[in-house]
C-alpha positions as CSV (number, residue, x, y, z in Angstrom):
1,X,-141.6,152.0,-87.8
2,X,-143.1,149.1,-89.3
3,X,-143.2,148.1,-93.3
4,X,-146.5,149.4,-93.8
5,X,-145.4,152.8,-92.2
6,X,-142.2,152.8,-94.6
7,X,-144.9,152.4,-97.6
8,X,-147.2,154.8,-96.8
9,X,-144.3,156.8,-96.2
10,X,-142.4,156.7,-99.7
11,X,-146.1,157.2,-101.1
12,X,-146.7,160.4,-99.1
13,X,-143.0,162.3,-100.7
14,X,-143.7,160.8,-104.1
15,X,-147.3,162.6,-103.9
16,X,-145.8,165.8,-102.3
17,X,-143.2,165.6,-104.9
18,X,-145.7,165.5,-107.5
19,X,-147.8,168.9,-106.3
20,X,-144.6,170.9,-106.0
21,X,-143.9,170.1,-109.7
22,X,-147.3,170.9,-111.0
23,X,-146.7,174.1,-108.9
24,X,-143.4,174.8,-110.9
25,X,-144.8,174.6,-114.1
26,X,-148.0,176.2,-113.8
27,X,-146.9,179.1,-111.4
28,X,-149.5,178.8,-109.2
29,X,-149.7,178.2,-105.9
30,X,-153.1,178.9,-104.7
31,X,-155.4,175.7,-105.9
32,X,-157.8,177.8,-106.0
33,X,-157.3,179.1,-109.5
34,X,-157.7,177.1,-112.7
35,X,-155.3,175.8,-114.6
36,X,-154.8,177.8,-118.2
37,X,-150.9,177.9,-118.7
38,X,-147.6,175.8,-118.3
39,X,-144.2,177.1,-118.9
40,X,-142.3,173.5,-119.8
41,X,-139.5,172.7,-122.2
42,X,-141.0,171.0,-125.0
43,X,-140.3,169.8,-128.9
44,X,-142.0,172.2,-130.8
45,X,-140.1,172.0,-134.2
46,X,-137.5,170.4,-136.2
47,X,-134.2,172.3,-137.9
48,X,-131.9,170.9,-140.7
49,X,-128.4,172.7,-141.5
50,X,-127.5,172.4,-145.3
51,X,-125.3,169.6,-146.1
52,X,-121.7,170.5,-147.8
53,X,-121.1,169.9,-151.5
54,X,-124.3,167.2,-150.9
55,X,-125.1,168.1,-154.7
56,X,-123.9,170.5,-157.6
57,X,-127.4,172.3,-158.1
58,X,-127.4,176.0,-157.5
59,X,-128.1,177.8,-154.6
60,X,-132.0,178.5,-156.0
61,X,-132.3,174.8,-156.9
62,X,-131.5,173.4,-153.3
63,X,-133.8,175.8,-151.8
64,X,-136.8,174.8,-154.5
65,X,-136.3,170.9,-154.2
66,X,-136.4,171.3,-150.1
67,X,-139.0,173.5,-150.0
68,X,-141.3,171.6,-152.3
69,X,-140.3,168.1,-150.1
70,X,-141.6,170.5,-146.9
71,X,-144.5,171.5,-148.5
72,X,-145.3,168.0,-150.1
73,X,-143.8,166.7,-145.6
74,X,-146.3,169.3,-144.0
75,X,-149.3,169.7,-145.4
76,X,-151.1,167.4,-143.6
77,X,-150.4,170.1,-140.6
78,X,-152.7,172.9,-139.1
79,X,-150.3,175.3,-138.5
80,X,-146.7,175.9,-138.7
81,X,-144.2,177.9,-139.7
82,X,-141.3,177.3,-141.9
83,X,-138.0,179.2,-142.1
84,X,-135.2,178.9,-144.6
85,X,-131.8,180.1,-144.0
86,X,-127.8,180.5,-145.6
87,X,-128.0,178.0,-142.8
88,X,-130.6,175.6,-143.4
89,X,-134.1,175.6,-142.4
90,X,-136.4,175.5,-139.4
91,X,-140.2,174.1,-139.1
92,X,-141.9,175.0,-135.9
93,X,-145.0,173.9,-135.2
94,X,-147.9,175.5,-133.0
95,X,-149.8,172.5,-132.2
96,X,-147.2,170.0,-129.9
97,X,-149.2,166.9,-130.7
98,X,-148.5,167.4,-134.2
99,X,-144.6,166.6,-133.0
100,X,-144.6,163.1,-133.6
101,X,-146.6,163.2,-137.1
102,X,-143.5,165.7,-138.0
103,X,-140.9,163.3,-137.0
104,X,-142.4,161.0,-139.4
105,X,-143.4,162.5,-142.7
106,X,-139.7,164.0,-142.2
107,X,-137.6,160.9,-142.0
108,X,-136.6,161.0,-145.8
109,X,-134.9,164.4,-146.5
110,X,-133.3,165.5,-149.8
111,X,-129.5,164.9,-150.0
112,X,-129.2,168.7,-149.8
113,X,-130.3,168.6,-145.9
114,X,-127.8,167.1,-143.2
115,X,-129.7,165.5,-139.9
116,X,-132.5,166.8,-138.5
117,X,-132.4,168.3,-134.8
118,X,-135.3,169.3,-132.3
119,X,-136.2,173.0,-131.2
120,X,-137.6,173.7,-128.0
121,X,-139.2,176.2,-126.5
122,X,-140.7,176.6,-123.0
123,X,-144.2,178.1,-123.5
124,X,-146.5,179.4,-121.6
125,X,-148.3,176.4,-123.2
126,X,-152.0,176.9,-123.3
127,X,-155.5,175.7,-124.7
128,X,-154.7,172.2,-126.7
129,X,-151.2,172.5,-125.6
130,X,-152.1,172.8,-122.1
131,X,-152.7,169.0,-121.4
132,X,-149.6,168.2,-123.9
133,X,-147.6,170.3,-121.8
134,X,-148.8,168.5,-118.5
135,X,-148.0,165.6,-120.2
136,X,-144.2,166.4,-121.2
137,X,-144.2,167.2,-117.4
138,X,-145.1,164.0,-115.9
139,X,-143.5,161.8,-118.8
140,X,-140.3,163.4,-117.7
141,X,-140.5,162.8,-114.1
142,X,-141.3,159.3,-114.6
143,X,-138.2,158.0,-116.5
144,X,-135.6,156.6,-114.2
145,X,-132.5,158.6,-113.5
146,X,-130.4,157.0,-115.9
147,X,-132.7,156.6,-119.0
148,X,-131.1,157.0,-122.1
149,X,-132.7,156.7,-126.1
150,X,-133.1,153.4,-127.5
151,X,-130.9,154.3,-130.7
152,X,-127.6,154.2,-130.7
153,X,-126.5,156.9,-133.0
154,X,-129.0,159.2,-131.0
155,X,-126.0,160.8,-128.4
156,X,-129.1,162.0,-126.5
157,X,-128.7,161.2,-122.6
158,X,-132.5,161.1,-122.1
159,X,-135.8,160.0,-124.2
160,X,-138.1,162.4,-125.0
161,X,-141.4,162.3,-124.2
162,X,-144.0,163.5,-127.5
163,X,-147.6,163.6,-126.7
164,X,-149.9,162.8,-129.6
165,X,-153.8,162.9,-130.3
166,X,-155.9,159.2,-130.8
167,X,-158.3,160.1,-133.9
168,X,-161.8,158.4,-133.0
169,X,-162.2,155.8,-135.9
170,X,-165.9,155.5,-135.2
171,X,-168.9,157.3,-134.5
172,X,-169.8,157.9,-130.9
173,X,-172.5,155.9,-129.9
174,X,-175.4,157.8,-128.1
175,X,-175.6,156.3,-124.4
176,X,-179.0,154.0,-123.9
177,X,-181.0,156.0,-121.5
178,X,-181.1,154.8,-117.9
179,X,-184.2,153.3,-116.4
């Protein structure tokens, strides 16, 4: 077989490779149907447990001071969903792009919260979290093997892929008409 046989070759089970994914993830097999759902494990939220003895306030006061450092952290966001337990507390979000944005306006948390983890969940992932889903799909598939998070205190054996919307800056030009 000669080089250019090898090539075409290695491009032919990287391709295959590719279709039997999307087949996993959107459950269909027959092209013939549209694509309206993935089931993928994606970021969807963030979770803090409450810190030990982090400060002498009461019960009430840790839960007021976090909650109005959420509040002031979120409301930038569609929608979500925010849960606070003897625990700690949960946000989950319903839009994924709005993961990274999250990660962000939450990088400052009172003393009363210890370090932030991610929740997953798996979908079905549909309308504007249909193509975010996709995404997470083909982000994952192309990290090497061995990939592993840029930070060193992360523990984390893999990066994690976040999809996120560009907001158009400027007004859309009409198109000139053709001639």
């Amino acid at each position: 077989m000669t080089t250019e046989g090898i090539y075409i070759g290695r491009k032919n089970e990287i391709f295959k490779h590719g279709i039997k994914g999307i087949k996993k993830i959107t459950g269909k097999y027959n092209t013939s149907k549209p694509l309206t759902e993935v089931k993928i494990s994606c970021p969807c939220g963030l979770k803090w447990k409450w810190q030990d003895h982090a400060s002498p306030m009461t019960e009430q006061g840790k839960e007021a001071r976090t909650l109005t450092w959420i509040t002031e952290c979120t409301k930038i966001f569609r929608t979500h969903s925010l849960k606070m337990t003897q625990g700690g507390m949960e946000i989950k979000l319903e839009t994924l792009t709005d993961m990274l944005p999250l990660l962000q306006a939450t990088q400052n948390p009172p003393l009363d919260l210890g370090t932030r983890s991610l929740i997953y969940d798996i979908g079905p992932w549909k309308g504007e979290n249909l193509l975010a889903g996709i995404e997470t799909f083909f982000q994952k598939n192309a990290y090497h093997s061995f990939a592993t998070c840029g930070n060193s205190e992360c523990g984390k054996t893999g990066p994690i892929p976040m999809s996120t919307t560009a907001h158009n800056t400027t007004s859309e030009q009409p198109l000139p008409p053709e001639a």
